[in-house]
N, C-alpha and C positions, 0 to 999 in steps of 0.2 A: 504494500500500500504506500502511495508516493504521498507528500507530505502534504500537497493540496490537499488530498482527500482528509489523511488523517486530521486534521486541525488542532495538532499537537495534546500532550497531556493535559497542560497550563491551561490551557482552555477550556477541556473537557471538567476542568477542578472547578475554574470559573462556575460553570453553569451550573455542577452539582451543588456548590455553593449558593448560588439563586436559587433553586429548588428549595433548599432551607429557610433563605430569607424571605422566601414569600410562601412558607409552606402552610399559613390562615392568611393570607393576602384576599382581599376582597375584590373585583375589578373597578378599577378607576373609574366608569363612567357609568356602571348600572347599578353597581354596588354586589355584585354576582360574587358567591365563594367562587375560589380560582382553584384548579387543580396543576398538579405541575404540568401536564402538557399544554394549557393554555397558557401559563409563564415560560416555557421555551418558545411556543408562538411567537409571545408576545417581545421577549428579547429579538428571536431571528430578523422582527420586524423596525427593530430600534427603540421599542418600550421599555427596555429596561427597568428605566424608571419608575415606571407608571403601566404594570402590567394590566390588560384587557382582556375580555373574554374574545372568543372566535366573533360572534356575534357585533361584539363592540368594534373590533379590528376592520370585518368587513362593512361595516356599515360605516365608519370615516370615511372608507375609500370607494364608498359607493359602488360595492363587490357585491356580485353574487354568492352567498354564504358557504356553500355545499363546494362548487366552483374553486372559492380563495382556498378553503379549507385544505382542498385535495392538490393544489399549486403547492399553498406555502407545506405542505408536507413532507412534497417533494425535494423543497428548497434545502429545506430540517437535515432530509435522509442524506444528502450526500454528502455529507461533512460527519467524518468519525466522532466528532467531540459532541453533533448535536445528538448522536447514534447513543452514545452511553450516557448522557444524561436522559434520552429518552427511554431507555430500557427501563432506568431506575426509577423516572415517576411512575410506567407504567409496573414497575415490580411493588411499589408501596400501595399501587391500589389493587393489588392480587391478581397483576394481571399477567399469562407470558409471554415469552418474546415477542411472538407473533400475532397476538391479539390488539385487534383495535380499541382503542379507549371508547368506552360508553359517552365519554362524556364530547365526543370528540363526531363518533359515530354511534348516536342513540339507538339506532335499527337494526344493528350488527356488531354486537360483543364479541362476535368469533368470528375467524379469518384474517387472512395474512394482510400484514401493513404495508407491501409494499406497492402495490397499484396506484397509481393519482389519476384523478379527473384529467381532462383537457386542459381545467383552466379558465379564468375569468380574464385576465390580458388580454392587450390589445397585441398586435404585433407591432413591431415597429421598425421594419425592414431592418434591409441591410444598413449595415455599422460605415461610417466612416472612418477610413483607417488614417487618412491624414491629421499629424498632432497640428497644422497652423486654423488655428480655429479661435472664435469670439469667445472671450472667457469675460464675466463680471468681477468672478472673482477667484482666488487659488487656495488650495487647502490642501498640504503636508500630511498625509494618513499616518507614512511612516510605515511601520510593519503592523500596524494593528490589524485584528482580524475577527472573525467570525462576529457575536453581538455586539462587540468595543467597535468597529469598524462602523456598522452601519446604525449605532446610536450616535454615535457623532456624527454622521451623514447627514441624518433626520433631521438633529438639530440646527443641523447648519444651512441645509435647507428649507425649514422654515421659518428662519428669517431673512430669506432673500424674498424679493418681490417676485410672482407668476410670471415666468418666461425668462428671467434671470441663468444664465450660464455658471457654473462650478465647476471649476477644473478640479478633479482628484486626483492627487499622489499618492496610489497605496502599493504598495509592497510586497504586499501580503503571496504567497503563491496560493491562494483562494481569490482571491482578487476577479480573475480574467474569468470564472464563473459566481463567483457571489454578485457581484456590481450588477451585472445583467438581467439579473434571476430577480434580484431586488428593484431593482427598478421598474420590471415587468409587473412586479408584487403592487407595489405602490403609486403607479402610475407617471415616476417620474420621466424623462426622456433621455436616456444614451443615445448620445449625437455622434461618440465617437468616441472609441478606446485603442492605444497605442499603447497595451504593461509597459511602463508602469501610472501610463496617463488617461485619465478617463474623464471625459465632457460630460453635466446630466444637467441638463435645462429644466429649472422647479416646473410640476405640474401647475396646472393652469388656476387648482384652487385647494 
């Protein structure tokens, strides 16, 4: 396993460590108990701070529910470190490996996690691979990665104005599939990615 996938141990400690901290966590916006896989949701998506339920998540982004859910799952699975913290919320609530969380998939307690939807994204063509491009503004990621990466995206894009350019410098060797995968998530726009540079024009609201 090459070290994109794995997304190191530090990481994976990261997130079991959120599991903890928000293990009676309520969700920020409806006031819902949170189980841990709504709190890895909610970090993969740059909540961090401010865990959501699924419900809550796709309804900001004006997502089809079912849809984001079976996306951002996807997103989850292919990073080793979101992979072991997801076994272990799903082992505190009696569940095994391959069992989908009730709370996640009300209709089907049994059978295997690894299928996704299609998907609630839009496409958004082909990438520009040229780095001379209109930037608003630039921002240094550095090596951060997996949750730390795209909480500080979020943040930083919402405070730029709708239609606003951010140039990203990440590092990360997750980078050149996380950035794309999230921004499909959240609606924002990759104009254009050169590792270790990458364009994303703030969604429109």
């Amino acid at each position: 396993m090459d070290e994109a996938d794995s997304g190191g141990p530090e990481r994976a400690a990261a997130l079991l460590a959120d599991l903890e901290r928000f293990a009676q966590a309520k969700c920020g916006a409806c006031g819902r108990p949170l189980c841990g896989h709504h709190v890895l949701l909610s970090v993969a998506m740059g909540a961090r701070d401010a865990p959501r339920c699924l419900a809550c998540l796709a309804s900001a982004l004006a997502a089809e529910r079912d849809a984001f859910r079976d996306e951002l799952f996807a997103y989850v699975q292919h990073r080793e470190c979101y992979r072991v913290a997801w076994a272990e919320a799903g082992r505190r609530e009696g569940l095994g490996p391959e069992t989908r969380p009730g709370c996640l998939w009300p209709a089907d307690r049994v059978g295997g996690a690894g299928a996704a939807g299609a998907g609630n994204a839009k496409a958004q063509g082909p990438l520009d691979a040229s780095p001379s491009r209109r930037e608003d503004a630039a921002w240094d990621a550095g090596e951060l990665g997996c949750g730390d990466l795209v909480l500080e995206l979020r943040q930083r894009l919402s405070g730029m104005d709708p239609g606003r350019i951010l140039r990203v410098t990440a590092r990360d060797s997750g980078a050149p599939e996380d950035l794309p995968a999230w921004c499909r998530l959240t609606g924002h726009i990759l104009l254009a990615a050169t590792h270790p540079d990458y364009w994303i024009q703030r969604r429109g609201k």
